[in-house]
C-alpha positions in Angstrom: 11.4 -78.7 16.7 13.0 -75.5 17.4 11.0 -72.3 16.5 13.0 -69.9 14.4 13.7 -66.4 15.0 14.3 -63.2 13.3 17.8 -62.5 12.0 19.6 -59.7 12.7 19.4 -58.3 8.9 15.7 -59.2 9.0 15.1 -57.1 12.7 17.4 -54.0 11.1 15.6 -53.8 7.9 11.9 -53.6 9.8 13.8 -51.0 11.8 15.1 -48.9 8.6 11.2 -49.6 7.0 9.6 -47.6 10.0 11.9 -44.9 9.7 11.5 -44.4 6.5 7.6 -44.7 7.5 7.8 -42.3 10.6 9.9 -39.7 7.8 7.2 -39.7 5.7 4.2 -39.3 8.0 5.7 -36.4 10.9 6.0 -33.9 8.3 2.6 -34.7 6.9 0.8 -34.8 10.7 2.7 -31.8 12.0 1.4 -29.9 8.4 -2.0 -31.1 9.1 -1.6 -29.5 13.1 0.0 -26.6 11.9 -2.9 -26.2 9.5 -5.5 -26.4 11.9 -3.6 -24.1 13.8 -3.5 -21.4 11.7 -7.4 -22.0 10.5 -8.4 -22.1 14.2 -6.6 -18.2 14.4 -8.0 -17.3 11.4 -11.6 -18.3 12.9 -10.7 -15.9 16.1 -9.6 -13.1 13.9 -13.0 -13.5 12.0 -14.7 -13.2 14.9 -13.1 -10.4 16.4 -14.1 -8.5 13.3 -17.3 -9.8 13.3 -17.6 -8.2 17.4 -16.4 -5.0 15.5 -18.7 -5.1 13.2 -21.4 -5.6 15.6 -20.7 -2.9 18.3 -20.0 -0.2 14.9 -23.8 -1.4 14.0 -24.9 -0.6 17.6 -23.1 2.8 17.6 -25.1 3.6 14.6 -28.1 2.9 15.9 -27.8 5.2 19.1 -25.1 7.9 17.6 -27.2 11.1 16.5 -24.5 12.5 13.7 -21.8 10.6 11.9 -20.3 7.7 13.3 -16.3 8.1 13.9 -14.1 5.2 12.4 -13.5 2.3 15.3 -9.7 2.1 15.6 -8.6 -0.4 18.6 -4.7 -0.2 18.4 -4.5 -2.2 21.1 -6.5 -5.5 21.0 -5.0 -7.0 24.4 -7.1 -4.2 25.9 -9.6 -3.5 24.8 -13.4 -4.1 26.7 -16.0 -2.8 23.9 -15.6 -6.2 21.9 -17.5 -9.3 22.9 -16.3 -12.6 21.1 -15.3 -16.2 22.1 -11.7 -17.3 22.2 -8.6 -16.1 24.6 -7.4 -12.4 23.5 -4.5 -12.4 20.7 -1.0 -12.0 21.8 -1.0 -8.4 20.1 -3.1 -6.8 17.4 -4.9 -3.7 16.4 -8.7 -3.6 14.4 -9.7 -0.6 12.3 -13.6 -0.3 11.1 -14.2 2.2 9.1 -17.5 4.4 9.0 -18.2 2.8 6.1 -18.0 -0.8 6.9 -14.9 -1.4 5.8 -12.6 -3.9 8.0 -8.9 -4.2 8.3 -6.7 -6.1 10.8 -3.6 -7.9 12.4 -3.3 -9.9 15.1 -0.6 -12.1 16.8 -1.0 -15.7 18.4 3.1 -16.1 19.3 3.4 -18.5 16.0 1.3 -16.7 13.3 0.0 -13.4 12.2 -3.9 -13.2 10.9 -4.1 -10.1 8.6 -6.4 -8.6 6.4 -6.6 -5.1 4.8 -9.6 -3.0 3.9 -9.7 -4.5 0.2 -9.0 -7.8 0.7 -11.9 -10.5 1.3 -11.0 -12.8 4.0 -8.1 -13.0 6.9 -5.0 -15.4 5.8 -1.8 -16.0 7.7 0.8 -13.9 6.6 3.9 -16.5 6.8 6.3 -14.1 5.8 5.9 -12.4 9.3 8.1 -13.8 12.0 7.7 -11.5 15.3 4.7 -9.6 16.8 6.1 -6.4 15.9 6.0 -7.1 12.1 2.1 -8.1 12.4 0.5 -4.9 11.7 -2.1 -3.7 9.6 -0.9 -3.4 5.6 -0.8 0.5 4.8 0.1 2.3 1.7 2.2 4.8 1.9 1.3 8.0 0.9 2.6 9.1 -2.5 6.5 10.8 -2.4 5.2 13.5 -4.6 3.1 14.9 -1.7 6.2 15.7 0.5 8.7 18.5 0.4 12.7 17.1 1.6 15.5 19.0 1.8 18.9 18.4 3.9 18.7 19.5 7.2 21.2 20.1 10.5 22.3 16.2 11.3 21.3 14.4 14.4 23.1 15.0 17.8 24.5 12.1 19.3 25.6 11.5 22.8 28.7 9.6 21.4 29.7 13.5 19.4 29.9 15.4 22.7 33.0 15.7 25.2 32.3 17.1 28.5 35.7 18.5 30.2 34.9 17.9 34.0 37.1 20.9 35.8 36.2 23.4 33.1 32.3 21.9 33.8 32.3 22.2 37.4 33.9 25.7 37.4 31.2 27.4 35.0 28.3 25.7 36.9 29.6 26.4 40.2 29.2 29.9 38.3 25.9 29.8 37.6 24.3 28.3 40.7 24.2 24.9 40.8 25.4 23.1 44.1 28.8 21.1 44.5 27.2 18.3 44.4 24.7 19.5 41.5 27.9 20.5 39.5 30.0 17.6 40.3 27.2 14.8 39.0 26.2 17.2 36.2 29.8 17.1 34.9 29.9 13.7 35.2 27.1 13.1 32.8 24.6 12.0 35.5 21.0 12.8 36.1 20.4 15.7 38.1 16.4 17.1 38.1 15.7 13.2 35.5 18.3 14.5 32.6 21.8 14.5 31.9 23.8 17.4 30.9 24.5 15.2 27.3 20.8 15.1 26.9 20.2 19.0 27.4 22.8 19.9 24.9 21.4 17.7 22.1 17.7 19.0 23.3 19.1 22.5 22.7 21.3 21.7 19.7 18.3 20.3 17.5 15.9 23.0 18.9 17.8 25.8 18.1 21.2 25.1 16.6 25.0 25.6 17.6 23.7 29.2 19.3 22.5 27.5 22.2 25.1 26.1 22.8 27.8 28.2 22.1 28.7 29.2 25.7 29.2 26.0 27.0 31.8 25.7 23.5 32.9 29.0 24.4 34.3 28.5 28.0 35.7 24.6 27.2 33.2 23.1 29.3 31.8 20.9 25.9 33.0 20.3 22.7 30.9 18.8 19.9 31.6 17.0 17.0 28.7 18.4 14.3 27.0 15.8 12.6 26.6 15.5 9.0 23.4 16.5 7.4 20.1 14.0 7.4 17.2 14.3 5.1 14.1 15.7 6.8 10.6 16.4 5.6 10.0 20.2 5.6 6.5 20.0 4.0 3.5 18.5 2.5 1.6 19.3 -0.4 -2.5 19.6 0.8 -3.4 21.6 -1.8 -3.1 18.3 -3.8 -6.2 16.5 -3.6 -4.4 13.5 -4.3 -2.4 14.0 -0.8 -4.4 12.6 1.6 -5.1 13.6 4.8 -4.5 10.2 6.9 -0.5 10.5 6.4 1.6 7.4 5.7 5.6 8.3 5.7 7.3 5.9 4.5 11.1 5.4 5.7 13.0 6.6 2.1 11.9 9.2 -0.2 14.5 8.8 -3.5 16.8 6.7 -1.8 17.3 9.0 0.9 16.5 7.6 4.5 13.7 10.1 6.1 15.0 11.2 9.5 13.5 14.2 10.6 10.2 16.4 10.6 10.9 19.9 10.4 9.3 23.0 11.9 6.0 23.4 10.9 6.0 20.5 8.1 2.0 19.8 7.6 0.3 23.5 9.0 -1.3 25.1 6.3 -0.2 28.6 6.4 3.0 30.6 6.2 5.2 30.9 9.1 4.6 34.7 10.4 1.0 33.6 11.0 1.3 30.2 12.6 -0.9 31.1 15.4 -3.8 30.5 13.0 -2.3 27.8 11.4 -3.7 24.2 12.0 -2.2 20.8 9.9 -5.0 18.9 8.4 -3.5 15.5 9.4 -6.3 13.0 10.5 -4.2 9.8 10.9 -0.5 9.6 10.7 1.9 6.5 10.7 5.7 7.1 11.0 8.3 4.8 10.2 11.4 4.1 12.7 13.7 5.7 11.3 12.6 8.9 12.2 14.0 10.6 15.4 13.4 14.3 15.0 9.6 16.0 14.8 10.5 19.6 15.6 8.4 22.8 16.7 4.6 22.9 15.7 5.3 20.3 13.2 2.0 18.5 13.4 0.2 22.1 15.6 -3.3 21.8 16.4 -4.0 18.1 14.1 -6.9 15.8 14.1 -5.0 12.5 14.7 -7.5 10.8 17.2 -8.3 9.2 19.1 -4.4 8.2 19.8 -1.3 9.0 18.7 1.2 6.1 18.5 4.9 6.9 18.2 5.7 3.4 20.1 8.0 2.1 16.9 10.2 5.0 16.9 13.3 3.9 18.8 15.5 6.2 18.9 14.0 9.8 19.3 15.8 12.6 20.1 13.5 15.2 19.6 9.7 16.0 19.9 10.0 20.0 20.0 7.1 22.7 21.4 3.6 21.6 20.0 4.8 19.4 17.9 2.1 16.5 17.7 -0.5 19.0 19.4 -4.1 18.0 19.4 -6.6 20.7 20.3 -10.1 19.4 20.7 -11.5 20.8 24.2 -15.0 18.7 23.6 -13.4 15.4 22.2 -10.3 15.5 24.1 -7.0 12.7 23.0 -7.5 9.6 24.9 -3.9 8.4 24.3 -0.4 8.7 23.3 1.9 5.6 23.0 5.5 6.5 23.5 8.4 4.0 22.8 10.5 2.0 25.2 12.7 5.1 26.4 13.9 7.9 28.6 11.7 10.8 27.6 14.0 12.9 27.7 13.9 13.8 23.9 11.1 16.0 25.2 11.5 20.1 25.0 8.3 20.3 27.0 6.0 18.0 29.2 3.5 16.0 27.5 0.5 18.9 27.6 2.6 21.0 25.6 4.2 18.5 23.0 0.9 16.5 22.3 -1.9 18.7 23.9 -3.1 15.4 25.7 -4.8 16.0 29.8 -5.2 14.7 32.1 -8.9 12.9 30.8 -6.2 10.8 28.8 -3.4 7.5 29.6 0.1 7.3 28.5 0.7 3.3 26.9 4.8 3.1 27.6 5.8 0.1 25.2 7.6 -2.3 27.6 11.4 -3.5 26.6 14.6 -3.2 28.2 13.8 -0.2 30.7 11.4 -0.6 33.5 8.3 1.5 32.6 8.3 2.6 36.3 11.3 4.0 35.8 10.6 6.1 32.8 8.2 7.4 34.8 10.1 8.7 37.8 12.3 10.1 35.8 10.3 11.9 33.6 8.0 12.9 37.1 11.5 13.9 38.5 12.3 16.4 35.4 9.0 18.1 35.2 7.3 18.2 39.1 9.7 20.5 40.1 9.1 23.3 37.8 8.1 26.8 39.4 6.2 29.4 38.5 7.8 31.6 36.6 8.2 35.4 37.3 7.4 36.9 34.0 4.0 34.8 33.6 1.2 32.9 35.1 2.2 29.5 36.0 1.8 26.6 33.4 1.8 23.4 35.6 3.0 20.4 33.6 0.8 17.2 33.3 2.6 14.3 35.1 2.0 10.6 35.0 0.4 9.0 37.7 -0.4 5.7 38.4 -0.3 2.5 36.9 -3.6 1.4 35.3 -3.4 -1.8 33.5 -1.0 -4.1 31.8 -0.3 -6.3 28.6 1.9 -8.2 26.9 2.8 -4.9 25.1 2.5 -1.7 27.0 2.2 -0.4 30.1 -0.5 1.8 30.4 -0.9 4.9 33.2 -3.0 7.4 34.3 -2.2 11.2 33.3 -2.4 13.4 36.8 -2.3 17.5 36.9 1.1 18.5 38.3 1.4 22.0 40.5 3.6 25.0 40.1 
């Protein structure tokens, strides 16, 4: 007796039953992975806050005064934490003095958040990239800020350089052949382009800076239309906080600028005894303009972050300048760019030495080269004639690395 088979029909419907099985069940086993996933990063960001917690306890045990909130912007980094796990992919922790916890960190797949008032870490599925998983912040109320329209912002695109008219008036006025030639051609000579001094001098000081260049044909610009800036803040408002949170519109209108002297607290023929009052400060990235003494002699520490602003073009005299000789700034974090939107070196503009570290966030430019170039623009300044010598703080080498940032050493540079 023969033994019978299976049929054909019979063979293709067990096939089409464990597809419809194997449907059913991935979704279910890669939700229950993905789960775990997300609970296992939830357990490291506990415990990251927990090692917070823990070394804030320990610093008030031995501090003798008040104990300064812990703010670790940089998570990949930092050494005073001990807790079990790998390091997050990015994050930042803020404890405050009293006890209260915030933070954000990123695994490459999820971000674990929690602000101060909420009362446990969840995944924020709404987040999608590392630069989106931040700390939640309010921002600060529009009522506290005073806008107005201000001169637009310069663009490279807006300027036309006429090359025989350039060489000619530079020739004039000192420069080399070869100085001339590769000035006029929009190239670096001393780390900055001719393009880049004119929209320097343009947002410092208007079209009068530049009016000699417009004058003899060398340039000519097209002006920009207005943007909206910030041109004050309102501290005599109790309800204006101190820890300043921009946020990128104010009525609709798309904050681009910080004007001179914004957040001092004192009129304008006396700002050499005027101080601003901001503790913390968070910027959004649309900003690309903090003019002269905007933010002079401020509390912001122990960093200052401007590493989301993409697209500066201006960070004038003292603008972000901290002034604490016995609890110097530890660092600034700049964003992946030139800095050549700089109309001084870095002691000047943010009143950093060189106790402190520049954190360059990495991205299309090499780092290193950001450095040279900015090296290249401010080593070779001299002393000048009509006053002592102000030797410009340089950056010098390369300290550690993340996933993030760059970071570097700050080095005294000579006259």
């Amino acid at each position: 007796m023969k033994s019978k088979g299976f049929t054909l029909i019979e063979l293709l419907a067990v096939i089409v039953i464990l597809a419809v099985i194997a449907l059913i069940a991935t979704p279910l086993i890669m939700g229950t992975i993905t789960k775990a996933k997300k609970n296992a990063f939830i357990d490291t960001a506990s415990g990251i806050i927990k090692a917070g917690e823990n070394y804030q306890a320990e610093q008030v045990m031995t501090t003798t005064g008040d104990v300064e909130d812990l703010v670790i912007s940089d998570l990949t980094t930092d050494t005073k934490l001990q807790y079990k796990g790998s390091k997050p992919k990015s994050g930042q922790l803020k404890i405050t003095s009293d006890g209260k916890t915030a933070i954000a960190i990123w695994s490459g797949q999820f971000c674990a958040v929690k602000n101060y008032d909420d009362k446990k870490v969840t995944v924020d599925d709404s987040v999608k990239t590392k630069e989106d998983c931040v700390i939640p912040v309010e921002t600060t109320d529009t009522s506290c800020f005073v806008t107005a329209e201000a001169p637009g912002v310069l663009k490279e695109e807006e300027i036309t350089i006429y090359k025989d008219k350039c060489i000619v008036f530079f020739g004039n006025v000192g420069y080399s052949p070869d100085e001339a030639d590769k000035m006029c051609n929009n190239q670096v000579v001393g780390g900055i382009t001719l393009k880049q001094v004119i929209i320097i001098e343009y947002q410092q000081y208007g079209m009068e800076k530049i009016k000699d260049l417009i004058d003899a044909g060398v340039i000519s610009v097209t002006i920009p239309a207005n943007s909206f800036a910030i041109t004050g803040y309102h501290f005599e408002n109790t309800n204006c906080s101190t820890d300043v949170v921009i946020p990128e519109k104010i009525n609709g209108k798309t904050v681009q600028q910080i004007r001179d002297e914004a957040f001092i607290t004192c009129g304008r023929s006396r700002w050499d005894y005027c101080h601003s009052p901001v503790t913390s400060l968070s910027l959004p990235s649309t900003i690309e303009i903090i003019s002269t003494r905007a933010f002079y002699v401020n509390g912001i520490y122990p960093e200052i972050d401007l590493s989301n602003l993409k697209h500066m073009t201006l960070l004038g005299d003292y603008s972000l300048y901290y002034a604490n000789d016995t609890t110097p700034l530890k660092s600034i974090y700049l964003p992946n760019q030139y800095i050549t939107y700089m109309s001084s070196s870095l002691s000047e503009v943010f009143g950093i030495t060189s106790s402190g570290t520049l954190k360059l966030k990495k991205g299309n430019i090499n780092t290193d080269d950001i450095v040279t170039a900015y090296n290249n623009l401010y080593e070779s300044k001299s002393k000048s004639q009509t006053r002592s010598c102000l030797a410009p703080l340089l950056i010098g080498n390369k300290m550690r690395e993340t996933a993030e940032y760059v970071e570097y050493q700050l080095v005294n540079g000579s006259c």
